[in-house]
KOLBA-568648 format. One record per residue (C-alpha): residue in one letter; x, y, z. Coordinates in steps of 0.02 Angstrom, whole numbers, padded with zeros to 5 digits, always signed. Layout:
aXYZ
...
//
This chain:
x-05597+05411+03525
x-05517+05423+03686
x-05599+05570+03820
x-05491+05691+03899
x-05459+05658+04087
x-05370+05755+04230
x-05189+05681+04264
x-05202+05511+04104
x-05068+05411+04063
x-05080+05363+03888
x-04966+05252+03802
x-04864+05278+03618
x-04831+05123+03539
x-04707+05162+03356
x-04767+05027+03277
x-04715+05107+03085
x-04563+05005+03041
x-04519+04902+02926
x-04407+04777+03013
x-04322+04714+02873
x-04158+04629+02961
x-04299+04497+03071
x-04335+04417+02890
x-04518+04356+02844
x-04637+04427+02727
x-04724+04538+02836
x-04640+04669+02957
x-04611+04596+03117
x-04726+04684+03226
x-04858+04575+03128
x-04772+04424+03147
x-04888+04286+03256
x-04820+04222+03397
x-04921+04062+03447
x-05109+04130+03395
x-05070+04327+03410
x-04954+04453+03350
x-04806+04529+03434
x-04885+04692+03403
x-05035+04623+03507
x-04931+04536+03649
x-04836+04719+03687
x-05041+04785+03670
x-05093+04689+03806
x-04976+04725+03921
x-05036+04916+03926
x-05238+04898+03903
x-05226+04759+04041
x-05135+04886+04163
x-05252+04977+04297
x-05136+05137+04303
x-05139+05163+04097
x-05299+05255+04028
x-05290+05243+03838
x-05153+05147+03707
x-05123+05228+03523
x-05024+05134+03399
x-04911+05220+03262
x-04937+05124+03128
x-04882+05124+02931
x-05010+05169+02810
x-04955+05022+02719
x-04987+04915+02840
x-05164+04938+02902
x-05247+04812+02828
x-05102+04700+02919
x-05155+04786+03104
x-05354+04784+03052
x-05342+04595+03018
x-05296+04538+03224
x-05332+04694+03292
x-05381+04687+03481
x-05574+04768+03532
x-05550+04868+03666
x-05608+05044+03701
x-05432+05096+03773
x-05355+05069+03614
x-05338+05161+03441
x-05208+05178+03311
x-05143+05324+03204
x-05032+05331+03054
x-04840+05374+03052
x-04713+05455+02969
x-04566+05410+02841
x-04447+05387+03005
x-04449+05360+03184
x-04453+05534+03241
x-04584+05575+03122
x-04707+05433+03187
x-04680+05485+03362
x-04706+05668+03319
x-04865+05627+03225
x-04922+05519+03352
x-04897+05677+03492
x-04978+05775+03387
x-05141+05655+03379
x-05177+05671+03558
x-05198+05841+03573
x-05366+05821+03604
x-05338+05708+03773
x-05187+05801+03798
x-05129+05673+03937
x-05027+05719+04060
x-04881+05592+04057
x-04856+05476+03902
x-04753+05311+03877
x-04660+05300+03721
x-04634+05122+03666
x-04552+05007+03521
x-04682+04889+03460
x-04545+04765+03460
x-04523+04756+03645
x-04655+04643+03698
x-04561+04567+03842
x-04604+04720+03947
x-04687+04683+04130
x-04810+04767+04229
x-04698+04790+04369
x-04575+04875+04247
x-04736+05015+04174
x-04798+05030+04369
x-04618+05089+04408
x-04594+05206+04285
x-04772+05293+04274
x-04720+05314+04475
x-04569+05392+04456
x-04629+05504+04292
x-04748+05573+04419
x-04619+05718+04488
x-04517+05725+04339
x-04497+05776+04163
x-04418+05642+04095
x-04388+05442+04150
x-04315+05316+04045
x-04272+05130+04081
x-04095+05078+04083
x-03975+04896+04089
x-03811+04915+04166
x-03665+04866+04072
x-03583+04712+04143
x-03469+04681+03998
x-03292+04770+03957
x-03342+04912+03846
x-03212+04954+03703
x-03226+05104+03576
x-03146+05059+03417
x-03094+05130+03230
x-03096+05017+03099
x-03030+04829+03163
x-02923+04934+03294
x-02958+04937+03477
x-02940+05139+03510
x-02970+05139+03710
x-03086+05063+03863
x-03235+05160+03933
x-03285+05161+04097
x-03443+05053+04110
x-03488+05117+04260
x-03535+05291+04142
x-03634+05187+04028
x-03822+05110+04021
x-03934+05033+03879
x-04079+05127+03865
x-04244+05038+03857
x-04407+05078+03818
x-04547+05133+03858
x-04474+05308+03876
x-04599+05417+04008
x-04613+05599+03979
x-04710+05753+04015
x-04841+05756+03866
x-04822+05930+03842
x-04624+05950+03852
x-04601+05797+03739
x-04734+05851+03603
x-04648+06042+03635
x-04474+05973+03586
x-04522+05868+03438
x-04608+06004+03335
x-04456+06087+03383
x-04347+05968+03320
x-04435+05957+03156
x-04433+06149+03137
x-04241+06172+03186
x-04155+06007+03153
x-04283+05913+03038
x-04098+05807+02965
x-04041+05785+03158
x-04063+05566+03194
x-04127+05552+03373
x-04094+05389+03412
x-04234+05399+03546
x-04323+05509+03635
x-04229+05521+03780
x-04095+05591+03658
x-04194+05738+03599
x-04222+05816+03771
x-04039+05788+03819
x-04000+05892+03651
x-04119+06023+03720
x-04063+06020+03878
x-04185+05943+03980
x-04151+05823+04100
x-04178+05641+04097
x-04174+05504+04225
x-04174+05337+04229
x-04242+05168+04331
x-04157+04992+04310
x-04246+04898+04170
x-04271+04721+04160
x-04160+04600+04060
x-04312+04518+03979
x-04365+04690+03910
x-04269+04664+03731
x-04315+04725+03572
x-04335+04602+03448
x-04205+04658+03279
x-04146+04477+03205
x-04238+04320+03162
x-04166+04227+03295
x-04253+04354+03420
x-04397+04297+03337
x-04385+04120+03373
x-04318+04168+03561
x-04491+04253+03587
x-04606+04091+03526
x-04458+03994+03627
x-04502+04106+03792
x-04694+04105+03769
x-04699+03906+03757
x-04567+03916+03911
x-04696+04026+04018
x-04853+03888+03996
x-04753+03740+04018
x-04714+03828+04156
x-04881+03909+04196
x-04929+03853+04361
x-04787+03884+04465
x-04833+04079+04413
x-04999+04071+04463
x-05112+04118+04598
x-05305+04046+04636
x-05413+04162+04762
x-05578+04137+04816
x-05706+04249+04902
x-05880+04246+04976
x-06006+04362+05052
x-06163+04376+05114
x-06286+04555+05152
x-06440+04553+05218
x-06604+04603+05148
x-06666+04775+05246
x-06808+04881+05241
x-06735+05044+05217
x-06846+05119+05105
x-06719+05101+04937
x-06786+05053+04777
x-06617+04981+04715
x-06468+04873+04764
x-06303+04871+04703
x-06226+04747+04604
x-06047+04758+04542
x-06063+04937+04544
x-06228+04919+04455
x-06382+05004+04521
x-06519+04872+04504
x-06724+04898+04547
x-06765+04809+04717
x-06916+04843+04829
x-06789+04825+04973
x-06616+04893+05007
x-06464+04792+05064
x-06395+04794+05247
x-06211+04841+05253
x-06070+04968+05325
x-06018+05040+05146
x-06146+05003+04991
x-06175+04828+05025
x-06106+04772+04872
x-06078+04566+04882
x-06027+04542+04696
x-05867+04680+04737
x-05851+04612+04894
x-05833+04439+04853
x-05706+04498+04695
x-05608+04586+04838
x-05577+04456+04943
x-05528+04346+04813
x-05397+04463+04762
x-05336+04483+04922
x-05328+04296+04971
x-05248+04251+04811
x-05104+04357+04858
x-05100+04299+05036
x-05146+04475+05088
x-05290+04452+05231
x-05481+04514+05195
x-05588+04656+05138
x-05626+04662+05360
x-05432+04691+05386
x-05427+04842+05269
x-05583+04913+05294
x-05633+04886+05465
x-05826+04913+05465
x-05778+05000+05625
x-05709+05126+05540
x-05806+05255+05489
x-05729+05311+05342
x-05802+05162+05258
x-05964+05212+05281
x-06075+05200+05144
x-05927+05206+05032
x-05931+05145+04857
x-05849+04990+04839
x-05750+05001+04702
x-05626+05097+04831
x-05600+04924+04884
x-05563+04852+04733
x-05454+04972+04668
x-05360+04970+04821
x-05328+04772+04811
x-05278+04800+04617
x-05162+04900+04667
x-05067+04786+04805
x-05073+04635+04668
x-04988+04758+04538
x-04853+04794+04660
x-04817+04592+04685
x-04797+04593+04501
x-04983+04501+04478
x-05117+04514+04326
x-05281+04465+04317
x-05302+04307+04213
x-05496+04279+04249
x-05623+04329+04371
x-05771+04202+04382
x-05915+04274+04516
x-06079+04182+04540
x-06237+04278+04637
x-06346+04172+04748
x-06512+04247+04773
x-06718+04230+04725
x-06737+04415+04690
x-06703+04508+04580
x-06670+04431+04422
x-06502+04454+04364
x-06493+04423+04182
x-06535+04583+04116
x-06404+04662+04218
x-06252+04548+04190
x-06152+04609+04037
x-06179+04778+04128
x-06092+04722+04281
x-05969+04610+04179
x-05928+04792+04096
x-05907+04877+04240
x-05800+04782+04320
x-05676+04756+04170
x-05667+04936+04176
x-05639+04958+04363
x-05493+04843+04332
x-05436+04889+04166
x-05443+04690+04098
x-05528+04631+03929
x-05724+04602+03986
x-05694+04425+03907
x-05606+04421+04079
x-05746+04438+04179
x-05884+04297+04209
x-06061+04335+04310
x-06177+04219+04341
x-06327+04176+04438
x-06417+04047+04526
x-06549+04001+04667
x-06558+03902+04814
x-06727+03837+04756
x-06810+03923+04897
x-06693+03818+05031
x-06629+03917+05177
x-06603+04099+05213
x-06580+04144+05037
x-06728+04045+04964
x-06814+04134+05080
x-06757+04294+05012
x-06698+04361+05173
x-06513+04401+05083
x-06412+04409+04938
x-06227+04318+04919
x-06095+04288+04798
x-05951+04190+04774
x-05790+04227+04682
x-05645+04152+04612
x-05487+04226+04532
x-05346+04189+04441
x-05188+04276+04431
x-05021+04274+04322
x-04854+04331+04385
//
């Protein structure tokens, strides 16, 4: 169960329908797209994002055993069950997180898994200062309202949008208005969200959306989303970017008992020389980010001249380069680090610093690789007058 936690962003996914008109014997949502669902492609997009703090899913009663069966491990994530309708799932789903009463929630279709992490960045900004933010598509085609097989009149287009989801909203307005809603107009059909706080007044704005953000309604969308995920690794590495890092900190004798590994406290008889914490396993990740994206070094923007970097915890640095690879539209594919040193042994520390990391970055841990290795006593290391590491990382645009 997800923790409450000053200013979270926690994400609705209405994953309850049936999606009959997308054929198959199982609703859409379950549907496997290469080796995983569409449910779990539109999961991943959220649990992977460094700005999101917890995911719950809407699901159908009915279908549980359908989500238990290729449901994704991750601590961000949980699931709930629905309603008959729409607006019931989404006010059920509210209602669940009372206890982490979030801030600002995102309101999603399970069947949009095109959605980018550009796209959730944006609108989780702009949410910050307002009530009520929904994605929108212009209307580039002639827009006709019509009665029967007659053409009645043409409507500006440059009055009308497609709204999109996800849908960002004050958790407390947007939980306010749906019990509301179900109090006062339990048979009104709120075709989204959005809708319900325009029928209460409230006001709603809107960011352009992204053409690839579609829901998926008809078969054929089906076979346009396997068509698009074989598209994007055929054409995998002109979207990717490889960055490598290294760093070295000297052995001291400070007095510590500890050094710090990938924000990991480990026993040492001797402390590590450095401006901020001396960490080389976030140091080395940070400069890998940072090259990858052609974005300088961890020296450029943290000067150890400057002392507001002193003694610092590192993961200010790595948060700092997530954030400038999430505003080029970046995600972490894979981080692979390797520590070069005699002492101390890493082992017993590694799936703790593997953790920690994963979290610092909000990625799967099955993202993360640590390893270790000596010098066999050659050189500076061997003769355990520093610790290094090296780091590589790949990212996905």
């Amino acid at each position: 169960m997800a923790k409450s936690k000053e200013n979270s962003v926690v994400v609705l996914i209405v994953a309850g329908g049936v999606g009959s008109r997308s054929g198959g014997d199982i609703p859409k949502q379950y549907q496997k797209t290469g080796k995983d669902t569409i449910l779990n492609h539109n999961i991943r997009n959220f649990i992977n994002h460094n700005q999101i703090d917890h995911v719950r899913v809407v699901i159908s009663k009915d279908a549980e055993k359908l989500y238990l069966k290729d449901k994704i491990d991750s601590n961000k994530l949980d699931y709930v069950f629905g309603g008959v309708e729409r607006k019931d799932s989404v006010r059920l789903g509210l209602e669940s997180l009372k206890d982490i009463s979030p801030d600002k929630i995102l309101i999603h279709d399970a069947a949009r898994p095109y959605i980018s992490s550009k796209l959730i960045s944006e609108i989780i900004n702009e949410v910050e200062n307002k009530n009520a933010v929904i994605p929108v598509l212009r209307i580039a085609d002639t827009i006709k309202e019509v009665s029967g097989d007659k053409i009645e009149k043409t409507i500006n287009r440059d009055r009308v949008v497609s709204a999109q989801t996800p849908q960002a909203f004050d958790y407390n307005l947007i939980n306010k208005l749906h019990k509301k809603a179900n109090k006062e107009n339990s048979e009104a059909n709120f075709t989204d969200d959005a809708s319900l706080c325009e029928y209460y007044g409230e006001d709603v704005y809107f960011i352009e959306g992204e053409k690839e953000n579609i829901k998926i309604t008809y078969k054929n969308d089906i076979k346009q989303f396997n068509n698009n995920i074989l598209n994007r690794k055929s054409d995998f590495m002109s979207k990717v970017r490889i960055g490598s890092g290294f760093d070295v900190h000297s052995f001291c004798e400070d007095g510590s008992q500890h050094i710090i590994l990938g924000g990991i406290k480990i026993p040492h008889d001797r402390g590590l020389l450095g401006h901020s914490d001396a960490d080389v396993v976030l140091h080395s990740i940070v400069d890998a980010m940072l090259g990858a994206v052609a974005e300088g070094d961890i020296g450029q923007h943290f000067p150890p001249s400057d002392d507001r970097w002193k003694n610092v915890d590192s993961s200010v640095f790595v948060k700092h380069a997530d954030s400038i690879i999430k505003e080029k539209g970046a995600e972490i594919e894979n981080i692979d680090v390797t520590i070069i040193c005699e002492k101390p042994k890493i082992s017993a520390f590694r799936n703790d610093i593997r953790k920690n990391v994963a979290d610092m970055l909000s990625i799967d841990i099955d993202k993360v690789s640590i390893k270790a290795t000596t010098t066999e006593k050659q050189g500076f290391l061997g003769r355990e007058e520093a610790i290094a590491a090296q780091a590589s990382i790949l990212l996905v645009f």
